[in-house]
C-alpha positions as CSV (number, residue, x, y, z in Angstrom):
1,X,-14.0,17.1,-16.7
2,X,-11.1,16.0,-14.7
3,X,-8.5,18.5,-14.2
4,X,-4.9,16.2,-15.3
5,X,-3.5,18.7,-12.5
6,X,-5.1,17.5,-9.6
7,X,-2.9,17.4,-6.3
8,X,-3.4,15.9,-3.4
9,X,-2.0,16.7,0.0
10,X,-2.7,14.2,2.8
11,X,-3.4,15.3,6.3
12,X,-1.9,14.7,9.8
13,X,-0.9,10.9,10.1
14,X,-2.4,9.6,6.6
15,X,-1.1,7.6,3.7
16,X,-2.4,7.3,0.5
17,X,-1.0,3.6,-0.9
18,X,-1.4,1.9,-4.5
19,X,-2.1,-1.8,-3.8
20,X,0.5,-3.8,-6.1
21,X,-1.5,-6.6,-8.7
22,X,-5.4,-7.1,-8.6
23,X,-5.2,-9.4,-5.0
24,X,-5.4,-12.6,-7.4
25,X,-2.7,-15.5,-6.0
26,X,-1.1,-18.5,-7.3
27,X,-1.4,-21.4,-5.7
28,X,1.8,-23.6,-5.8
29,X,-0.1,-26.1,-8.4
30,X,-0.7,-23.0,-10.5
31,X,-4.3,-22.9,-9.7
32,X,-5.9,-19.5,-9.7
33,X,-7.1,-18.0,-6.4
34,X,-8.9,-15.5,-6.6
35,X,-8.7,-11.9,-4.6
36,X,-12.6,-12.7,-2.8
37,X,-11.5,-15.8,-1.9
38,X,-11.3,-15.6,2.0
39,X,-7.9,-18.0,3.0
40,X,-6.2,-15.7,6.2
41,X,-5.4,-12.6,6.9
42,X,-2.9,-11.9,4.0
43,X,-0.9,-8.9,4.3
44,X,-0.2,-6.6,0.6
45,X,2.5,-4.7,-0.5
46,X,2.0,-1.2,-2.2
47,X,3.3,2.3,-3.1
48,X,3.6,5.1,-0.7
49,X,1.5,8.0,-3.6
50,X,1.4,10.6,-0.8
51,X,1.9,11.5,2.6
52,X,0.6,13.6,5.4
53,X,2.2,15.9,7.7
54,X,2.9,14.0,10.2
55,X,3.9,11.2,9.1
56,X,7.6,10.3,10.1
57,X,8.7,7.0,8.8
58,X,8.1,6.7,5.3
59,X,7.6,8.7,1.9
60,X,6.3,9.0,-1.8
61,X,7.9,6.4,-3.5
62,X,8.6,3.6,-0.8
63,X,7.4,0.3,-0.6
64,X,5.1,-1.0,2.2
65,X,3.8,-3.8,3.8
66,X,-0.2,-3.4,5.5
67,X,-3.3,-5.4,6.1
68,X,-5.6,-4.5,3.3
69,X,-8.8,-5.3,5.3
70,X,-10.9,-1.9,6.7
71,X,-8.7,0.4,4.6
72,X,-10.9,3.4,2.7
73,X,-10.3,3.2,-1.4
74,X,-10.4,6.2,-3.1
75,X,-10.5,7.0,-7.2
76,X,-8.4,9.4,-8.1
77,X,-8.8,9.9,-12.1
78,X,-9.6,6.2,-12.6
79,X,-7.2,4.6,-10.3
80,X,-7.7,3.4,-6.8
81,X,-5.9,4.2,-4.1
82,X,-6.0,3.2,-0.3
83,X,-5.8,5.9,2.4
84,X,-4.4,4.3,5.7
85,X,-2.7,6.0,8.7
86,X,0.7,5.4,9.3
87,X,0.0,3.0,12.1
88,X,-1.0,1.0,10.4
89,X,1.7,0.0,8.2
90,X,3.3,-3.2,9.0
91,X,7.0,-2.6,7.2
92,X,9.4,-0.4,4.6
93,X,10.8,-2.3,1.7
94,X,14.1,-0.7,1.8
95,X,17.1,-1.7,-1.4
96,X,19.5,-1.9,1.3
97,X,19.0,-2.7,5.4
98,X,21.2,-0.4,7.6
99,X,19.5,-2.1,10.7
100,X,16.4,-4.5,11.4
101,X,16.1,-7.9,10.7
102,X,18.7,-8.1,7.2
103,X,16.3,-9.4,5.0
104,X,16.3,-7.7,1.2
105,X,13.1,-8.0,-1.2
């Protein structure tokens, strides 16, 4: 039985991240490629779900950027979630840049 209170804190320097879409692409013909399909390194946004301790630079709710190769997955009441550390994040999808490079998603 799964308990629909379930919380999870995340230690020291880790982040628990929902990858956005199922990994499938587009190419620019409209052809289907699909997530298995090895092409580059391809880097994958996501949704910050929780957050450890010591983690400084982002939190629940913000957008980020990270290699989804060698991450551990995780099922948490039938969805799947990646737990990283924050070292591992690449970038912060931010609605408005204060500083950096002064590109908006």
């Amino acid at each position: 039985m799964q308990d629909p209170k379930l919380q999870i804190q995340m230690l020291h320097d880790r982040v628990m991240v929902k990858a956005d879409g199922t990994g499938e692409r587009r190419s620019s013909a409209g052809i289907v490629i699909p997530a298995t399909a090895e092409v580059s390194k391809k880097l994958v946004w996501g949704e910050v779900f929780g957050v450890g301790s010591h983690v400084r630079t982002v939190k629940v709710g913000d957008r980020v950027l990270f290699a989804r190769d060698d991450q551990y997955e995780v099922d948490v009441q039938g969805t799947t979630y990646l737990v990283l550390r924050e070292r591992e994040l690449h970038a912060v999808a931010s609605e408005r840049a204060e500083h950096g490079t002064g590109l908006y998603l």
